[in-house]
Phi, psi and omega in degrees: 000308181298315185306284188309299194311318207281313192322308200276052178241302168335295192295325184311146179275143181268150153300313182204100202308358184264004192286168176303117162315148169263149181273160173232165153187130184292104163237358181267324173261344185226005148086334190112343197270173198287339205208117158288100179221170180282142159308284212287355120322288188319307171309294181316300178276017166276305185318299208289354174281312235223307165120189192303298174347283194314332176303290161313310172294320144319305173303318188301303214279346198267321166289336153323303209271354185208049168261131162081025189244344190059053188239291220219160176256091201265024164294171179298000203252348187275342170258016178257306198310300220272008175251010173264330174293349189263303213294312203261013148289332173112337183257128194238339177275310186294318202293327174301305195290301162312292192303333181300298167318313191303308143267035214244292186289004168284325217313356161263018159248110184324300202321307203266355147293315169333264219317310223282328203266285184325308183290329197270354194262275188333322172291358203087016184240036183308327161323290228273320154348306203282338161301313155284341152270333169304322208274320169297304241254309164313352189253317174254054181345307191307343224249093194305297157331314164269012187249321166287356176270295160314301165353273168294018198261309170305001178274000000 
C-alpha cells in the first residue's frame, strides 16, 4: 500500500521541479515497525523458529527498540496471551518460562501470579501453585479465581 500511494505521489505534477521532493511514510498503522503484526504474533512466530528461548529474546529485542512508539503493547497481557497459547498447545514448560519472565517484569500483579499458579498446576507441581496463588490474593484479594483454586489445592 505505501509503495502504491508514494508512486502515486510521485506521478504528480509539480508546480515548481526545485522544490523538496515530497516524502512518504506508513506511521498510522506499522508504526514504524517491518510488518504490522501483534507483539503475541510476533512471539508466536519466533516460538515456532526457536522455541520459548527465541521468543522471549524477540520480546527483550522488540522492546529496546520500540517501547513507548506505540508499535507494540508491552503490558502483562501480551506474555500472558502468549504463554497461554504455549499451555493449550501442550508445552507447559515454555508456558512457565514466559510467565515466569512475565512474572519478573510484573512482579504486582495479582493477574500474572494467577496465570504463572495456573500453568504450573497444569505442569503437575501443585505445592508450587499453590505458593503462586497465594501470592495473587496477596496482591489481589478480589481474585475469585485464585482463591477458589488455593481452596481446592487445601482440601
Amino acid at each position: 500500500m505505501a509503495a502504491t500511494i508514494e508512486q502515486a505521489l510521485a506521478e504528480l505534477p509539480r508546480e515548481d521541479e526545485s522544490k523538496t521532493p515530497v516524502e512518504f511514510g506508513c506511521v498510522t498503522c506499522h508504526r514504524g515497525r517491518p510488518r504490522p503484526t501483534s507483539l503475541v504474533d510476533e512471539l508466536t512466530e519466533a516460538y515456532a523458529e526457536g522455541g520459548v528461548e527465541e521468543a522471549l529474546a524477540t520480546y527483550d529485542g522488540l522492546k529496546e527498540k520500540f517501547l513507548l512508539q506505540g508499535c507494540y503493547d508491552f503490558r502483562e497481557p501480551a506474555l500472558n496471551d502468549f504463554a497461554y497459547t504455549l499451555l493449550e498447545s501442550g508445552d507447559t514448560d515454555g508456558a512457565i518460562r514466559a510467565l515466569t519472565k512475565n512474572a519478573e517484569l510484573f512482579p504486582e500483579s495479582g493477574n500474572v501470579w494467577d496465570s504463572l499458579a495456573e500453568a504450573t498446576l497444569a505442569a503437575g507441581d501443585p505445592e508450587q501453585a499453590r505458593i503462586y496463588y497465594k501470592k495473587a490474593l496477596e496482591l489481589d484479594p478480589r481474585n475469585r479465581n485464585a482463591a477458589a483454586k488455593l481452596e481446592s489445592l487445601e482440601r
